[in-house]
C-alpha positions as CSV (number, residue, x, y, z in Angstrom):
1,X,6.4,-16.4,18.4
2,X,6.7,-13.8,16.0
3,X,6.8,-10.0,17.3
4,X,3.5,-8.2,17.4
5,X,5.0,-4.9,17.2
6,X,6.9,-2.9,14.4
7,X,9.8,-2.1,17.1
8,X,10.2,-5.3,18.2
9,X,10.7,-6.7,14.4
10,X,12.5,-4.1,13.3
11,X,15.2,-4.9,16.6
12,X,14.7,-8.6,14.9
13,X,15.9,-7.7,12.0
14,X,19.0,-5.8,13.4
15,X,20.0,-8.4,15.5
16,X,19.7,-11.0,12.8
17,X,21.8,-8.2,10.9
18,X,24.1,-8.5,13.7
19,X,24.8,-12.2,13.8
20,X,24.7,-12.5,10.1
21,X,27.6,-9.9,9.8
22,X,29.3,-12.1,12.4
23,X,29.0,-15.2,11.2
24,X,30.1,-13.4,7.6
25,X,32.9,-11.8,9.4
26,X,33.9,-15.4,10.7
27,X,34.1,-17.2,7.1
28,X,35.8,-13.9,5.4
29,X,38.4,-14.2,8.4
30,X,39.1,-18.2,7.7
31,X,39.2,-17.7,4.2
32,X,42.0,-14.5,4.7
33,X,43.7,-17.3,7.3
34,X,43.5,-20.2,4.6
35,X,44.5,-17.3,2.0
36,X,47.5,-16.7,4.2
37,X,48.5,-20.5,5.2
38,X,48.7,-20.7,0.6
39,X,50.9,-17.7,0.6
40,X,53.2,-19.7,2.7
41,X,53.5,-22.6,0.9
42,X,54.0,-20.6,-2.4
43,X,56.9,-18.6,-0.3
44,X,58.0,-22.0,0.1
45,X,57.7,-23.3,-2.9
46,X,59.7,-20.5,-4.6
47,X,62.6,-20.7,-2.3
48,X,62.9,-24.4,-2.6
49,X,63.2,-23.5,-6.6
50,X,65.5,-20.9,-6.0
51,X,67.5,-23.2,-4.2
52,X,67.0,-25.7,-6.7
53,X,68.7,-23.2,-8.9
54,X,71.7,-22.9,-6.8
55,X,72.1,-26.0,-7.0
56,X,72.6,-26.2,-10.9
57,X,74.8,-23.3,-10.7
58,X,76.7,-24.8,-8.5
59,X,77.2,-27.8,-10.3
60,X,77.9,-26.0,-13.6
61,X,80.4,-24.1,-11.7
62,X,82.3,-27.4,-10.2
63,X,82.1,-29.0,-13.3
64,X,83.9,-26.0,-15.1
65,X,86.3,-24.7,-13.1
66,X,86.6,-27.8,-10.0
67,X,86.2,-25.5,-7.5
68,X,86.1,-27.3,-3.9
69,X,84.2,-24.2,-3.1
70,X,81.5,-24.6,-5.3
71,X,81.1,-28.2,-4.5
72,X,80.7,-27.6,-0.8
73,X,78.3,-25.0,-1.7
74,X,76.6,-27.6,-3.6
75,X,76.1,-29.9,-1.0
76,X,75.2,-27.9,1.0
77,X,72.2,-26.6,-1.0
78,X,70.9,-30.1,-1.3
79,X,70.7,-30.9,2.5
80,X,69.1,-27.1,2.5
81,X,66.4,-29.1,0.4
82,X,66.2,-32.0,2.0
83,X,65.7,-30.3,5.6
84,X,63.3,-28.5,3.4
85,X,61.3,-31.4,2.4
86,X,61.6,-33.0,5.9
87,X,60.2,-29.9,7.7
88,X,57.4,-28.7,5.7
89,X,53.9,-30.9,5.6
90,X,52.8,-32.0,2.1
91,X,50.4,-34.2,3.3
92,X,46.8,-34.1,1.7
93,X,48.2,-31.4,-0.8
94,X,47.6,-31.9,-4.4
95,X,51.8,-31.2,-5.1
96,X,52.7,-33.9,-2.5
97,X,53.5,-36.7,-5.0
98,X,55.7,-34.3,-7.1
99,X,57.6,-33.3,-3.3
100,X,58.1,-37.0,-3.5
101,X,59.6,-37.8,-6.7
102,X,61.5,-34.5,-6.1
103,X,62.7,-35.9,-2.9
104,X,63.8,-39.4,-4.2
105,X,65.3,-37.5,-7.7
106,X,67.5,-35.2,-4.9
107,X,69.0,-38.6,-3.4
108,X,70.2,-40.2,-6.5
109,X,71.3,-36.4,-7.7
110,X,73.2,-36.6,-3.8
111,X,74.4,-39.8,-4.8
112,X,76.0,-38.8,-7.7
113,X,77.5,-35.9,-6.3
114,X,79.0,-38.1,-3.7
115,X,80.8,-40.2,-6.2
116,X,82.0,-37.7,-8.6
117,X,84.1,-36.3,-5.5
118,X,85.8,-39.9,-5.4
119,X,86.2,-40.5,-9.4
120,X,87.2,-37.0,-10.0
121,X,90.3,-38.3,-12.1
122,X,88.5,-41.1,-13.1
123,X,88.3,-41.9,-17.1
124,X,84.5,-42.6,-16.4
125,X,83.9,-39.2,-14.7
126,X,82.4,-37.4,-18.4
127,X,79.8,-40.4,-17.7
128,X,78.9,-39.2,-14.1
129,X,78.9,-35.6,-15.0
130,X,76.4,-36.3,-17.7
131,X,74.3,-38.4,-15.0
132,X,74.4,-35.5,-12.9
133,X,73.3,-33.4,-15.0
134,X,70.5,-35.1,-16.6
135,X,69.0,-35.6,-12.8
136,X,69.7,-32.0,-11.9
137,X,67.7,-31.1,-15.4
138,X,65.0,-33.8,-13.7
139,X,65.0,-31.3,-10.4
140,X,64.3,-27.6,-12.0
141,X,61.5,-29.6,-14.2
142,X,59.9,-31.0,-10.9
143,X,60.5,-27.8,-9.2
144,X,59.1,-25.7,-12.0
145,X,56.1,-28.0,-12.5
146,X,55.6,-27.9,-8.3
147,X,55.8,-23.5,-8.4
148,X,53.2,-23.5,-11.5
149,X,51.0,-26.3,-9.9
150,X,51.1,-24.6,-6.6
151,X,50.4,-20.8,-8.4
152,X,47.6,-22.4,-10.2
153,X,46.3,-23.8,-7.2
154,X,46.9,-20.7,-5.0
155,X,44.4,-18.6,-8.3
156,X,42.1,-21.2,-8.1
157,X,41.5,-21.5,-4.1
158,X,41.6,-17.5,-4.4
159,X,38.7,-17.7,-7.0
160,X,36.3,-20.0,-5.1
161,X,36.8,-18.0,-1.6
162,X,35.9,-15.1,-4.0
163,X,32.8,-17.3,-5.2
164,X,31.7,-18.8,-2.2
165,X,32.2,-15.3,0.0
166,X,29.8,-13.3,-3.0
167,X,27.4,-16.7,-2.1
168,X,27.1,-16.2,1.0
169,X,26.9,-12.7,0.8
170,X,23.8,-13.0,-1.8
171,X,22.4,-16.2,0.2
172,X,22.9,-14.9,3.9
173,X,23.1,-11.3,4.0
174,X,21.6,-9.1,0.6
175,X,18.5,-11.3,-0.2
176,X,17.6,-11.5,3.7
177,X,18.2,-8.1,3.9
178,X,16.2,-7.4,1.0
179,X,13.3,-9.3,1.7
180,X,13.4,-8.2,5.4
181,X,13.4,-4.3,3.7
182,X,10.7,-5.1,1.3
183,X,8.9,-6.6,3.9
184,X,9.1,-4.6,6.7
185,X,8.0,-1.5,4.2
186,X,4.9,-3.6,3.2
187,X,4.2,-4.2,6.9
188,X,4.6,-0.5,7.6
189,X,3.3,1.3,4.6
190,X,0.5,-1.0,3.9
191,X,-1.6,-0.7,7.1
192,X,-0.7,3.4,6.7
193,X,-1.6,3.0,3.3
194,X,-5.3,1.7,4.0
195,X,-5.8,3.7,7.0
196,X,-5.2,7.2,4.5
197,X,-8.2,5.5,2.2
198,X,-10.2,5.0,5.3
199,X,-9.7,8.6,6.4
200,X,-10.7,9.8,3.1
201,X,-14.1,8.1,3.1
202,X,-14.5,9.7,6.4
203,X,-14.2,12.8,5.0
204,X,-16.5,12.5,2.0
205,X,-18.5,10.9,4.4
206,X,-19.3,7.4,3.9
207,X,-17.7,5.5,6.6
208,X,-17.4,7.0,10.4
209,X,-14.5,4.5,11.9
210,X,-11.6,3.2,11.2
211,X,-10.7,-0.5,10.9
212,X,-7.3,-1.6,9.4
213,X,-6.2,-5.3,9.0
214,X,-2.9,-5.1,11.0
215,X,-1.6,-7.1,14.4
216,X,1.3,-4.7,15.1
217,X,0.7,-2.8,18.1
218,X,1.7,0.9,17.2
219,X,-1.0,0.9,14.2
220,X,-3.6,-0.7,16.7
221,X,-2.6,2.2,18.6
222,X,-3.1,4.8,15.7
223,X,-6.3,3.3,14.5
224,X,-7.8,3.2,18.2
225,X,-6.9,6.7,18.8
226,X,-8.5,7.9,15.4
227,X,-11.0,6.6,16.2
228,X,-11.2,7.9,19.7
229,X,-10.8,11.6,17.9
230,X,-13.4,10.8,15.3
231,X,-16.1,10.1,18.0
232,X,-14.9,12.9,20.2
233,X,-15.4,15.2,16.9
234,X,-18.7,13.9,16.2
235,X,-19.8,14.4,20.3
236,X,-18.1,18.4,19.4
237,X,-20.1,18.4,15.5
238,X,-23.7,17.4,17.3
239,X,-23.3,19.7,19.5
240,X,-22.2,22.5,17.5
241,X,-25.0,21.5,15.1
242,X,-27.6,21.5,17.9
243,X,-26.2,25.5,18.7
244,X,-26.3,26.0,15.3
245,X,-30.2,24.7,15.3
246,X,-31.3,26.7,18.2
247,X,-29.6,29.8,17.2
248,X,-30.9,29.4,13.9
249,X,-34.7,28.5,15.2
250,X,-34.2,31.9,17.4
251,X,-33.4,33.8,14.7
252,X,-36.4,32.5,12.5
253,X,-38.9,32.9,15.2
254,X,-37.8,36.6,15.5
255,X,-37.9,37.0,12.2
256,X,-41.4,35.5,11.9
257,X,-42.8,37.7,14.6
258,X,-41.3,40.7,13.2
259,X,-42.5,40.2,9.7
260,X,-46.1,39.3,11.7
261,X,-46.4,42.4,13.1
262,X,-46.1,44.4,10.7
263,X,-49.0,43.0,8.9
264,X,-50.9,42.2,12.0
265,X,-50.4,45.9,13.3
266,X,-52.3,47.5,9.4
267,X,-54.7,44.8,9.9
268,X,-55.3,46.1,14.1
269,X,-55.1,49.4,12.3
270,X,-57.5,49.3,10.2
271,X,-59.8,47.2,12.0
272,X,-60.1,50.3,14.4
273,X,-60.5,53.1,12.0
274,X,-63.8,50.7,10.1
275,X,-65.4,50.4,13.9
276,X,-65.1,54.0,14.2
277,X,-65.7,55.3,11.2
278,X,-68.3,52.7,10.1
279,X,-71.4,55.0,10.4
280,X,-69.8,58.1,9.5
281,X,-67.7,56.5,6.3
282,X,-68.9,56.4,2.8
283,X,-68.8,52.3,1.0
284,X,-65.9,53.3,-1.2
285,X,-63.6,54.6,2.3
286,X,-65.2,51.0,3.6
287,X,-64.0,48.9,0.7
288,X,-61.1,51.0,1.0
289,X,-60.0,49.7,4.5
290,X,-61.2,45.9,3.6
291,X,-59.2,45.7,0.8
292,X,-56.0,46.8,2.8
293,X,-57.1,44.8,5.4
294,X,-57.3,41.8,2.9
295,X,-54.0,42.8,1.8
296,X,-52.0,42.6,4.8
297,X,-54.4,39.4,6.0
298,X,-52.0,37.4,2.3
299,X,-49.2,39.2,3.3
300,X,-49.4,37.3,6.7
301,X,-50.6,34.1,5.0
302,X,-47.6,33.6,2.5
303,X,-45.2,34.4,5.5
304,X,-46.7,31.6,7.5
305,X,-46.7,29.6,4.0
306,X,-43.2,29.7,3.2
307,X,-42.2,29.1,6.6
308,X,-44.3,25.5,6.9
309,X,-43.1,24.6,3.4
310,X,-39.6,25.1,4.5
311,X,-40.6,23.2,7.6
312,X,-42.3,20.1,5.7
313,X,-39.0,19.2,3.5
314,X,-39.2,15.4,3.0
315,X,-35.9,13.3,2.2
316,X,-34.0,14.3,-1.2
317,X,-35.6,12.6,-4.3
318,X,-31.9,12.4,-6.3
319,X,-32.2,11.8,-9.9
320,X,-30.0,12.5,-13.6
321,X,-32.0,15.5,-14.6
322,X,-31.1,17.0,-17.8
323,X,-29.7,20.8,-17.1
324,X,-31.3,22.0,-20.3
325,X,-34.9,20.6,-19.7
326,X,-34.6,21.8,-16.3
327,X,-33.9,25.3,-17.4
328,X,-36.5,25.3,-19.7
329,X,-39.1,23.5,-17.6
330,X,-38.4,26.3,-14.7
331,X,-38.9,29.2,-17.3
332,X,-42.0,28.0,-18.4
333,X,-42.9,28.4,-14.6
334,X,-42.5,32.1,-14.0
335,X,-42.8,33.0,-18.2
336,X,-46.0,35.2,-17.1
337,X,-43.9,37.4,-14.6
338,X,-41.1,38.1,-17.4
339,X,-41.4,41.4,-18.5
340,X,-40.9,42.0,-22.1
341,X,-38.2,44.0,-22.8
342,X,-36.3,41.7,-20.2
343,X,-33.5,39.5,-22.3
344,X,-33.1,36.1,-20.9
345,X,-30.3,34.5,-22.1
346,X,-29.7,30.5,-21.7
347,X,-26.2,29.2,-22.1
348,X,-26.7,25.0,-21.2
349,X,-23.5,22.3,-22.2
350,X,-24.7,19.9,-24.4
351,X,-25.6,16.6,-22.4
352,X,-25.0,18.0,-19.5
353,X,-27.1,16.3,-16.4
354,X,-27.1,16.9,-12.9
355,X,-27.6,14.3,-10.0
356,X,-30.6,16.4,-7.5
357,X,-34.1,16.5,-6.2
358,X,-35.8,17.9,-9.2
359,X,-38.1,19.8,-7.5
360,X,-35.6,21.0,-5.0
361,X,-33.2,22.5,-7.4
362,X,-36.3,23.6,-9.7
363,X,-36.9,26.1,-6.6
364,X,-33.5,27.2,-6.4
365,X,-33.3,28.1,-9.9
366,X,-36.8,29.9,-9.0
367,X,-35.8,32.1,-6.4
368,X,-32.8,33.0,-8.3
369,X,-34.6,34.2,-11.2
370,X,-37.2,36.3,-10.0
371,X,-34.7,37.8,-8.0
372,X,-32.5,38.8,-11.1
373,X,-35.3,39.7,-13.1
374,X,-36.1,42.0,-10.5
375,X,-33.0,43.2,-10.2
376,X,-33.2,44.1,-13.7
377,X,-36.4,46.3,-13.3
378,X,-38.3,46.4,-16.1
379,X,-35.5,46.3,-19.1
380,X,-32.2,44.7,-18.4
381,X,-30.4,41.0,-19.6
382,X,-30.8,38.0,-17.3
383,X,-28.0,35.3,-18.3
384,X,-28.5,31.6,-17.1
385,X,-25.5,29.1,-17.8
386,X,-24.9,25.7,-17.0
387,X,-22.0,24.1,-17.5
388,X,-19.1,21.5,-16.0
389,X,-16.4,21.8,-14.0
390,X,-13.2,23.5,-15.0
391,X,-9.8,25.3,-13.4
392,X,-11.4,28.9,-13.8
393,X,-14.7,28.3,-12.1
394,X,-12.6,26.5,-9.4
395,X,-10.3,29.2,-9.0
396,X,-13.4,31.9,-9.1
397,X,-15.0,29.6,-6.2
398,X,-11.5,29.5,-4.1
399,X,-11.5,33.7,-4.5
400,X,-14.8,34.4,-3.9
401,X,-14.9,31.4,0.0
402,X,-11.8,33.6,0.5
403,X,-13.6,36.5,0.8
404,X,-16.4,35.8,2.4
405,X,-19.2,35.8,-0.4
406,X,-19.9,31.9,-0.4
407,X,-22.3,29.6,1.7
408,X,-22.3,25.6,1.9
409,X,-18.9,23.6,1.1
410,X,-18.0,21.1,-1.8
411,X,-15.7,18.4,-1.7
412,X,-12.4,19.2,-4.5
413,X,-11.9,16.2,-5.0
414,X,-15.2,15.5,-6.7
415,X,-16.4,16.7,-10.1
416,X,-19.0,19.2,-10.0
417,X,-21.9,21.1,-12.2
418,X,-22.1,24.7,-12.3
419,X,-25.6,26.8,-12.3
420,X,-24.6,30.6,-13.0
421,X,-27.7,33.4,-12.7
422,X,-26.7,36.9,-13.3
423,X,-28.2,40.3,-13.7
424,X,-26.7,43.6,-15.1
425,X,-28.8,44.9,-12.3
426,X,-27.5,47.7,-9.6
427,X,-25.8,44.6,-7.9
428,X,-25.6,44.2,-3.9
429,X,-23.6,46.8,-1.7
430,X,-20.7,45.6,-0.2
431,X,-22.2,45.4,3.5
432,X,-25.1,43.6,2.5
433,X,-24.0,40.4,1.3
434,X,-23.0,39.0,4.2
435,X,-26.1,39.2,5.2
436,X,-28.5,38.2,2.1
437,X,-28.9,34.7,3.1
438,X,-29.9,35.6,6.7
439,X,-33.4,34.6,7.2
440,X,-36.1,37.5,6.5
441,X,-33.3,40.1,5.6
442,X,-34.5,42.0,2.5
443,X,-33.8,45.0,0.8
444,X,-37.4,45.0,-0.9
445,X,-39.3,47.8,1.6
446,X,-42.7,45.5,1.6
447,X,-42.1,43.2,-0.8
448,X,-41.3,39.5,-0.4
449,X,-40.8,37.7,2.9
450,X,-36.8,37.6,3.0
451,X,-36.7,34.1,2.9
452,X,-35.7,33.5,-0.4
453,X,-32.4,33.4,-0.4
454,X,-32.6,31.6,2.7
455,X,-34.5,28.6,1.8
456,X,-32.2,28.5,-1.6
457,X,-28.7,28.0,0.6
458,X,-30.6,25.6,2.9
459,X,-31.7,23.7,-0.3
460,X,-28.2,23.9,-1.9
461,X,-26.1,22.7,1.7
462,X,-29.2,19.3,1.3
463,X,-27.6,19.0,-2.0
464,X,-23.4,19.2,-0.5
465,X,-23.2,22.2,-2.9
466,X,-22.2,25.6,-2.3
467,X,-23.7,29.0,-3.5
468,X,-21.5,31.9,-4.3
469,X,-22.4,35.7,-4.4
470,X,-20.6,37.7,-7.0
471,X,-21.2,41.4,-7.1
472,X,-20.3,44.8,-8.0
473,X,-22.4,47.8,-7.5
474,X,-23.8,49.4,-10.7
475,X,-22.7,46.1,-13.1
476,X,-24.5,43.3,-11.5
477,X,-24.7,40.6,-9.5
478,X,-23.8,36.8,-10.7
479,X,-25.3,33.8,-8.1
480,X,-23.3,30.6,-8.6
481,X,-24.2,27.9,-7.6
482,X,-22.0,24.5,-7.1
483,X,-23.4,21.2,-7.1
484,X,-21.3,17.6,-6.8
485,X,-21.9,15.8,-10.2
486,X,-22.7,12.3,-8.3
């Protein structure tokens, strides 16, 4: 059965390694022994043709000078041969037929030898000589034809062991090796591979486990405690998010009863004063005290109206909207409540759209221009761009979550649309905008509910967007908001 587990297959592979290099190491070591067992025969060989060529000198030498010496010698270098032929094997080897007529060539060149010795005085001897000679020409030939057969023999057995070794080499050891490599990678990186795609779509969201096509046991293990993290980090996130709720829900209920009271405490007011006075009091003093009383009696009705209309939010209604109509549609909205001498300046891409809740993002852009035009008092410039992403906004968005002046997150690895509102107002002070998109805080002494800025993050986080507060005092303030493109 094959291994279930990366360690296991990897210790298959080095033991396969293992006796592959073995049974290498086996054939390389019986071709260096059959190598070896050639080099002896061609040590042979060329010993038996040196003695060959003794034997010719020899006789040259007799036949010259008649020198018993030099016959003896002679003689004795054939039986040298002869014991030569006798002890060494031939058999099965492609030079053993020329051994053979080598051997029967050294008997009749023995023979002849032998008789010369008897007709050395002999008229006939210049015809034995030249017998001799002729069959010792017949021996170097054979000898030389046995060296050179034997040396091409020796190259050619050296050039197939050089074949066959880089064959079974490629075959047994490189391509196995290879593949096992290749393999083994896939295995490994594969699995590792999916499992990094799985854990990004975790983290943009759209899946909230991990499943990855693999049977090896260590990436079982990885996945199944992933996963075990993931649902221990969700537990943590629903918790935090149900702190985060009630903390949230405390604050807005103090807030609501302290932005009540006031209201409620004029109203009490002058409630009092009309019982007491009500005889005494002329109609104008009367109308006086309703009219306050009616006053304060809105002021408490658009608190509790903002609060249920934040309360009511129904599920996002995401659409294409075109950035430029929905600029313009949103100024048409609040074009009574522009002063004149106000400048509005609109700076939209061309084409640009934006994927949101229309009427979500049309409140956004609301809030955010009242406020600036506020800001601006009576004369001043309100700017409103749109426009798509690019390095310097992203870099500007990095700064400004660095320090502290941004609420919401975005994904960077998605595109994004950029909605910029700013003022040449007398901008925020420093201590203040951490807090101006805390629930009822406001720096408008009765005016306005402080929820503004509020509802406009909440509305922005439903969207996966991020706002940014950009502000120094006496130039301005710039609201930027971030929204994901898709």
């Amino acid at each position: 059965m094959f291994p279930k587990s990366i360690a296991q297959k990897i210790m298959l592979f080095y033991i396969s390694g293992i006796l592959v290099t073995i049974g290498l190491s086996v054939v390389v070591l019986y071709d260096i022994w059959l190598i070896k067992q050639k080099i002896e025969v061609e040590e042979s060989i060329f010993n038996l043709f040196e003695t060959i060529q003794e034997i010719r000198r020899t006789e040259k030498n007799f036949f010259l000078y008649r020198n018993e010496t030099d016959y003896r010698d002679n003689l004795e270098y054939i039986k040298t041969v002869k014991n030569f032929i006798t002890d060494q094997k031939f058999e099965g080897l492609k030079i053993e037929k020329s051994i053979k007529e080598l051997s029967n060539t050294l008997q009749i060149y023995e023979l002849l030898m032998l008789q010369l010795k008897e007709k050395i005085n002999s008229p006939s001897v210049h015809n034995l000589e030249q017998s001799i000679r002729e069959k010792g020409k017949m021996l170097t030939h054979i000898a030389e034809d046995i060296k050179t057969t034997e040396r091409r023999l020796i190259k050619d057995s050296l050039n197939n062991i050089l074949k066959y070794s880089i064959f079974l080499i490629i075959i047994f050891f490189v391509i196995p090796f290879i593949s096992f490599g290749l393999g083994l990678t896939r295995l490994i990186s594969k699995p590792l591979k999916e499992l990094e795609d799985k854990m990004k779509k975790i983290a943009e969201g759209k899946i909230y486990s991990i499943e990855v096509k693999s049977n090896d046991k260590e990436i079982l293990s990885l996945v199944d405690t992933f996963n075990k993290v993931l649902k221990e980090l969700e537990s943590k996130q629903k918790q935090l998010i149900q702190a985060e709720k009630l903390s949230s829900l405390g604050t807005l209920l103090s807030g609501i009863a302290h932005e009540l009271n006031n209201p409620l405490s004029n109203i009490s007011t002058s409630c009092q004063i009309l019982i007491e006075e009500f005889e005494e009091a002329d109609t104008e003093y009367k109308k006086e005290l309703l009219h306050a009383i009616e006053s304060q009696t809105e002021r408490a009705k658009n608190i509790i109206k903002t609060v249920l209309d934040f309360s009511r939010r129904k599920e996002l209604q995401k659409e294409n909207i075109s950035a430029q109509n929905l600029i313009e549609e949103t100024i048409v909205l609040i074009k009574g409540e522009i002063p004149t001498k106000i400048n509005l300046i609109i700076d939209v891409e061309e084409n640009l759209t934006i994927y949101a809740d229309k009427q979500r993002i049309q409140q956004v852009l609301l809030n955010l221009i009242k406020n600036a035009i506020q800001a601006s008092a009576l004369q001043g410039e309100v700017k409103i761009r749109a426009y798509s992403y690019s390095q310097e906004a992203l870099d500007k968005y990095l700064f400004l979550k660095k320090e502290g002046k941004c609420v919401g997150e975005i994904s960077l690895n998605k595109e994004f649309v950029i909605l910029e509102v700013k003022d040449n107002g007398p901008g925020i002070p420093q201590e203040n905008i951490s807090k101006i998109f805390e629930p009822f805080f406001t720096t408008k002494e009765n005016k306005g509910s402080g929820l503004g800025l509020f509802i406009t993050q909440e509305l922005i986080k439903d969207h996966d967007g991020c706002i940014c507060v950009d502000s120094t005092p006496g130039q301005g303030t710039t609201f930027i908001v971030m929204l994901p493109r898709r």
